[in-house]
N, C-alpha and C positions, 0 to 999 in steps of 0.2 A: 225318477229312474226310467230312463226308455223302456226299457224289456215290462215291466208292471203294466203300464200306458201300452202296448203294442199287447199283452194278453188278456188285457183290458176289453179291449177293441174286437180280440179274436172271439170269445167269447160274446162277441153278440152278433156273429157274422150268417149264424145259422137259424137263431128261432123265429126271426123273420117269415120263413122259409118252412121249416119242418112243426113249427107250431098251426098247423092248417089241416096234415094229413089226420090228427087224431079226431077232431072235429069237422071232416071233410063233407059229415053227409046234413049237419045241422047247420051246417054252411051254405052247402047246394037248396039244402030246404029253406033254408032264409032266404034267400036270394033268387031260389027260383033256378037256379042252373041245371046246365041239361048233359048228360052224361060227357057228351063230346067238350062242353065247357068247364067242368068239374077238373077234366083230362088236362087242359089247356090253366088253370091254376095251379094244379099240380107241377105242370112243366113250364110256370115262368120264373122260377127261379133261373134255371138253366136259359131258357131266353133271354133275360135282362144280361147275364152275364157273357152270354156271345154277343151282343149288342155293346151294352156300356164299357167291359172289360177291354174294346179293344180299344176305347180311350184312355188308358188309364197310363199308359206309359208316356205321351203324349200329354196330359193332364200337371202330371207328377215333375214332368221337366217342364211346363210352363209353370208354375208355381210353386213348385217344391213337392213332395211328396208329402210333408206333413200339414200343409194346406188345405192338397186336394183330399185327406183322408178326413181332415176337420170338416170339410163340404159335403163328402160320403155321409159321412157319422151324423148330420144334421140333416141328409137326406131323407137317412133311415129312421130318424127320429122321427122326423113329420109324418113319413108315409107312414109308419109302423103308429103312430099315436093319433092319428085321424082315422083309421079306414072302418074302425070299429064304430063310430056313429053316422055312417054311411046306410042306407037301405037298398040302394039296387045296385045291379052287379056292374053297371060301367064305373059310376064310381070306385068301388072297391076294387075293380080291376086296376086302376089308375093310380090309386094311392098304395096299391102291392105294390106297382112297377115303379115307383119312386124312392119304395124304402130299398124296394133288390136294387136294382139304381146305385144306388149309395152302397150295397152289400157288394156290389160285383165291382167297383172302382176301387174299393180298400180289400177287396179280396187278393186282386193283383199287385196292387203296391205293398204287401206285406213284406214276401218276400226277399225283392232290393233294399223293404227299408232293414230287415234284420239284417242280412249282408253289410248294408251303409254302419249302424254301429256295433254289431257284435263279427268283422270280420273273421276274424280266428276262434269264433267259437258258433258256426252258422248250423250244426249238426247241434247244436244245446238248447241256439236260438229256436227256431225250428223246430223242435219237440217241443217247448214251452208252448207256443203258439199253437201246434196242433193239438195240445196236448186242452188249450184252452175251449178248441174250437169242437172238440169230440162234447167237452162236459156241456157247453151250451148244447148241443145237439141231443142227449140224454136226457138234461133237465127239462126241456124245452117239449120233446116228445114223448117222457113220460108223467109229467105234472099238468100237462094243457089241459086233459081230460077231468083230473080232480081240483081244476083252480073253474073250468067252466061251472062245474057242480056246485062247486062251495058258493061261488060268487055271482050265480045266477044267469049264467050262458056265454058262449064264445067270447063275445063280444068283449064282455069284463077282462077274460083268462087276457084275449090279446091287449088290453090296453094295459095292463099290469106288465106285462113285456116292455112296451113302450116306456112304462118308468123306469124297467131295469137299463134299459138302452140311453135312456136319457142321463140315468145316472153315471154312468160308462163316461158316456161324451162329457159329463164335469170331470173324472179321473183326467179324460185324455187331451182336455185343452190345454194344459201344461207344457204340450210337446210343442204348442206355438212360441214360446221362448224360446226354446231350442232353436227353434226355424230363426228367430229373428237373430240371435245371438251370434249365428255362423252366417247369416247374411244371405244374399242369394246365388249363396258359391254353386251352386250345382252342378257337375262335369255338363259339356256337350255330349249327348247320345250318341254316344260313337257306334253301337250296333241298332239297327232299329227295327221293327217288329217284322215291314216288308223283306228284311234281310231274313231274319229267320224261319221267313216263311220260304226261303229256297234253299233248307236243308231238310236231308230224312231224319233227323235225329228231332227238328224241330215240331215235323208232320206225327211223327211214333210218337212221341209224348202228347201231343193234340189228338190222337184219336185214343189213345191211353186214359189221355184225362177225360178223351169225351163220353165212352163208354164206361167207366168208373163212373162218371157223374152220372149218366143216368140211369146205371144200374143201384146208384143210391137212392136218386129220385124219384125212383121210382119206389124204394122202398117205404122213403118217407111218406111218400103221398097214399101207400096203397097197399101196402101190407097192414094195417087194422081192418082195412074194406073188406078185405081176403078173408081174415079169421072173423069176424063179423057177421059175412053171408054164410060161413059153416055154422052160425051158434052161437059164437062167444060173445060174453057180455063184452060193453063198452070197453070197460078200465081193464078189463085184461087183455083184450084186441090190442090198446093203448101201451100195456105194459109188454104185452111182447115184441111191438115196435121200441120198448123203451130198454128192451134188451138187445135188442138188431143195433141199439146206437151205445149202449154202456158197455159191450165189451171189449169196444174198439177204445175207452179211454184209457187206457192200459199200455194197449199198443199204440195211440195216437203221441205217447214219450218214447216208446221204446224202439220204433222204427227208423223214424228219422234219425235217431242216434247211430242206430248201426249201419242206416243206408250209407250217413258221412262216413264214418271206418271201412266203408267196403266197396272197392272198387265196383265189384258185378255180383250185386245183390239178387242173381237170378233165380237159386232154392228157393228164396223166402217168395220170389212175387208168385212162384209154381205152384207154392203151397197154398196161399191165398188165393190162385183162381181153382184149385181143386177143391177147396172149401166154397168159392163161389158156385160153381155148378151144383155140387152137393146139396145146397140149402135150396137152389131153384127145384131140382128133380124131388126132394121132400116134400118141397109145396107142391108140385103137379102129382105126385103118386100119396102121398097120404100125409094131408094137411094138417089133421088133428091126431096123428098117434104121436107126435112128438114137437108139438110147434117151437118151444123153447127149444129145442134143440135145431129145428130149423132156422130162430132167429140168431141162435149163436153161428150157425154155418154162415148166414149171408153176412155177421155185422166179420167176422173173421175175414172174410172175400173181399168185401169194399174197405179194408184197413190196408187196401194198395193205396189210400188217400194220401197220407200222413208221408207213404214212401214218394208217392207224385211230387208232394210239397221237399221234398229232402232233393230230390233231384234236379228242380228248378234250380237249385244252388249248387248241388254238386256237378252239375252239366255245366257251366257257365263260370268263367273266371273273374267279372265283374261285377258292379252291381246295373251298372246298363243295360248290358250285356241279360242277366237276371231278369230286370223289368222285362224290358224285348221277348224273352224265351218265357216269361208267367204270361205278357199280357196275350203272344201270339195263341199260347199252347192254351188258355185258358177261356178266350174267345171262342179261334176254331171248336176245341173241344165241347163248348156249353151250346153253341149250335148244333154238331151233332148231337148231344144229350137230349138235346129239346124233344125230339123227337119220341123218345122213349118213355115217357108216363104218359103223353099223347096217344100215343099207340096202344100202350099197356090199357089204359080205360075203354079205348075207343072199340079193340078188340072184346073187351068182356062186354061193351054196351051191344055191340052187333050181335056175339053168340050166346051172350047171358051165361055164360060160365069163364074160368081162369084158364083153361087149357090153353088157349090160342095165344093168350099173353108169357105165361110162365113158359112155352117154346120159346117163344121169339126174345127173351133173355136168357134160356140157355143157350142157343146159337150164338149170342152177342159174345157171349165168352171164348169162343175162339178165336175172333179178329184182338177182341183184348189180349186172349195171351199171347198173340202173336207181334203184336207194336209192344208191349210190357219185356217180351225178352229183350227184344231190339233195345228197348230205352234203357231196361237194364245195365247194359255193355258196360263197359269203360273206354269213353268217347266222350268229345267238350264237344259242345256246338261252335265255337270260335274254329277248330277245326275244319268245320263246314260250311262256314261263313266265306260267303264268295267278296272277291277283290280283296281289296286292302284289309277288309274290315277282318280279314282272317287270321289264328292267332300266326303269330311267325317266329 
């Protein structure tokens, strides 16, 4: 069954990724890294993804979509199951940026491919998937910490990932039948990424997504460091990052559902960046009188994710059309992102405390909520698609 094989998949899209921040400083310590390069692991996730993502609709119509995610998936295997017996940091930097690689090409082709077979039900599909992609992010950043421990250091916790990813990629090579079965029917890309890059609708979701993404990434990477330098032990630094991502699994179903049903889901994203600010102004004025509650305000704020992924489908009439508007929106966006846990570290490396970083994501959250109404609306990109390629 597709939809199993596709939450299969989602599910391993993130510990790649957020498996890093809980163990970020026995990593730096192993390796030798220096605040500004710590900063710069943090933020290649979001790097690889403005990089590889804008291949991916490109990729997907040369060889199918279920192809190039089988390429992805075996990307992420390798990088993700090599980099743990790696000793210096060029290597490991390398074998990161192969598994994201793989993470950021099936990132974008999720999307089109749930449009491709669950047409009339892409608000279901899409929950499922997000729904997947939250719980990998919760397990992933609240177990790293006690699978290092149990099993003897980083190293271990990450190669244990590496099996779970590996065991994913047996669920998901079934879907290469599929591929061969229907042949290599695939439409011509009738909208293509350069298209969607000359409308506002496609640009507002691109900096929507790109600020969402690195105001997560910034939390994976760096919210245990925070509570950390107050005090707190390891595994609960760990566990309040594993709250900032578990109580988005809830609403990583429940969003996408109603984004489909709702034309101009604009209450819900206002309410989400007013809980985004809240949880930033908690960690800058008083970090330890209530941190659980400040990890609930940011994981509530960045649950604009799941609504980002509902609106790649519900903005776009096809599933071309789809790819085009993920891979553009998803690219641009993780470029700008990148920026932002780079910044965020580099800031506390220069003034040795959080202030100068925890501003400069509260500020972010104004340009967010101002593209997030915008993409909000009820508007198709086909719409805004210049020439032919517009809907008519």
């Amino acid at each position: 069954m597709p939809l199993i094989a596709i939450v299969v998949l989602a599910f391993n899209l993130r510990p790649v990724a957020v498996s890093v921040g809980p163990v970020l400083a026995e990593i730096s310590a192993d390796l030798g890294l220096s605040p500004e390069l710590s900063g710069l692991l943090t933020s290649m996730p979001t790097l690889c993804f403005a990089v590889f993502g804008a291949f991916a609709p490109w990729l997907g119509h040369r060889i199918g979509p279920h192809v190039a995610i089988t390429l992805a998936f075996v990307a992420l295997v390798l990088g993700q199951g090599l980099r743990p017996f790696v000793d210096g940091a060029l290597p490991f930097f390398a074998l990161t940026m192969l598994a994201l690689a793989g993470m950021a090409l099936a990132n974008v082709l999720i999307p089109p491919l749930v449009r491709t077979h669950y047409p009339n039900r892409v608000g279901l599909g899409t929950a499922l998937y997000s729904l997947a992609i939250s719980i990998g992010v919760t397990i992933a950043s609240s177990v790293t910490v006690p699978m290092a421990q149990a099993m003897g250091g980083w190293r271990a916790a990450m190669g244990a990932w590496a099996v779970v990813a590996l065991a994913s990629l047996i669920v998901w090579l079934p879907m290469l039948r599929y591929r061969i079965r229907r042949g290599r029917g695939t439409a011509k890309v009738a909208h293509s990424v350069s298209a969607v890059a000359r409308t506002k609708l496609g640009w507002a979701l691109a900096v929507m997504f790109g600020l969402q993404s690195g105001s997560s990434y910034t939390i994976f990477g760096w919210l245990p460091s925070i509570f950390r330098s107050y005090g707190m032990s390891e595994v609960n630094a760990g566990l309040m990052l594993g709250i900032a991502t578990g109580v988005g699994i809830p609403l990583a179903f429940i969003v996408p559902a109603y984004v489909a049903r709702t034309p101009r889901p604009t209450r819900l994203f206002l309410g989400m960046m007013f809980c985004l600010a809240s949880g930033w102004v908690g960690l800058l004025v008083a970090p330890m009188w209530a941190p659980w509650l400040w990890a609930i305000l940011l994981a509530l704020g960045t649950s604009s994710y799941p609504m980002i992924l509902a609106l790649f489908a519900t903005r776009a009439l096809t599933p071309s059309t789809t790819a085009a508007l993920s891979g553009f929106t998803q690219s641009v966006g993780y470029l700008i992102a990148t920026a932002c846990p780079i910044l965020f570290g580099s800031l506390n490396g220069w003034t040795g405390g959080w202030m100068w970083s925890l501003l400069v994501m509260l500020a972010i959250t104004v340009p967010f909520t101002i593209t997030g109404y915008y993409s909000s609306q009820d508007r198709m990109v086909e719409d805004q698609l210049p020439g032919p390629a517009a809907r008519g």
